[in-house]
C-alpha positions in Angstrom: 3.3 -22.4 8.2 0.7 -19.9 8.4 1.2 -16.2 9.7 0.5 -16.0 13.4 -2.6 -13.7 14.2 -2.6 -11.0 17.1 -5.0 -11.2 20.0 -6.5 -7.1 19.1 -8.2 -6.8 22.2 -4.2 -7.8 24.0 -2.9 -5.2 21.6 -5.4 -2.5 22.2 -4.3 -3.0 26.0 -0.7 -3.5 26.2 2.5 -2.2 24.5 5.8 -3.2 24.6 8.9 -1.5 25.6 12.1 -1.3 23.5 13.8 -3.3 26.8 11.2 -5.8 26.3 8.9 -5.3 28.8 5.1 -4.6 28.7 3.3 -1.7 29.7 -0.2 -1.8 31.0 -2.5 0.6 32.4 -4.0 0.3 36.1 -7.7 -0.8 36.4 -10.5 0.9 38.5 -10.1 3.7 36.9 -12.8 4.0 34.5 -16.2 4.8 37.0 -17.3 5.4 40.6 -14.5 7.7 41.0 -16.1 10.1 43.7 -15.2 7.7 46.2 -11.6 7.2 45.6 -9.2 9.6 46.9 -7.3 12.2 45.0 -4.0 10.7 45.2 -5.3 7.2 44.8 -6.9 8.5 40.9 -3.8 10.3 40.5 -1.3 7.1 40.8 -3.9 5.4 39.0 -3.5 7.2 35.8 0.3 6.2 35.6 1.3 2.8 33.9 2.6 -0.2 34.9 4.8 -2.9 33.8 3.1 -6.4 33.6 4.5 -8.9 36.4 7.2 -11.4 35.2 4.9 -14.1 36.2 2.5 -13.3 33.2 5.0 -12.1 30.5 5.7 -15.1 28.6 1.9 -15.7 28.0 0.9 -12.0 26.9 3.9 -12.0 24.8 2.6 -15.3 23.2 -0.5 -13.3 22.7 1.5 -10.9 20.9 3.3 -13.0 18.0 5.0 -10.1 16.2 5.6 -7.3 19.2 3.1 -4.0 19.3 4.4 -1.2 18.2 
């Protein structure tokens, strides 16, 4: 059977946990920033964990983890 290839632009975006879980970053963060309030851009800059709903296919994306 032939080596699984990674989806790059999945593993440019997301990055697993060593509990298993998936780390993403927020979106609307990249432009038209004046209009968003302080604490909004602030919280936006944290990450987030990817919703259980959506796990199994990103991590199907993701044959051999993303270190």
């Amino acid at each position: 059977m032939p080596k699984l290839k990674t989806k790059k632009a999945i593993a440019k975006r997301f990055k697993l946990t060593k509990g298993g879980k998936i780390k993403r970053p927020h979106a609307y963060h990249g432009h038209i920033l004046s209009k968003k309030s302080r604490r909004r851009k602030r919280g936006l800059r944290k990450s987030d964990l990817v919703h259980h709903s959506d796990l199994k296919k990103i991590i199907s994306w993701l044959p051999y983890g993303n270190k």
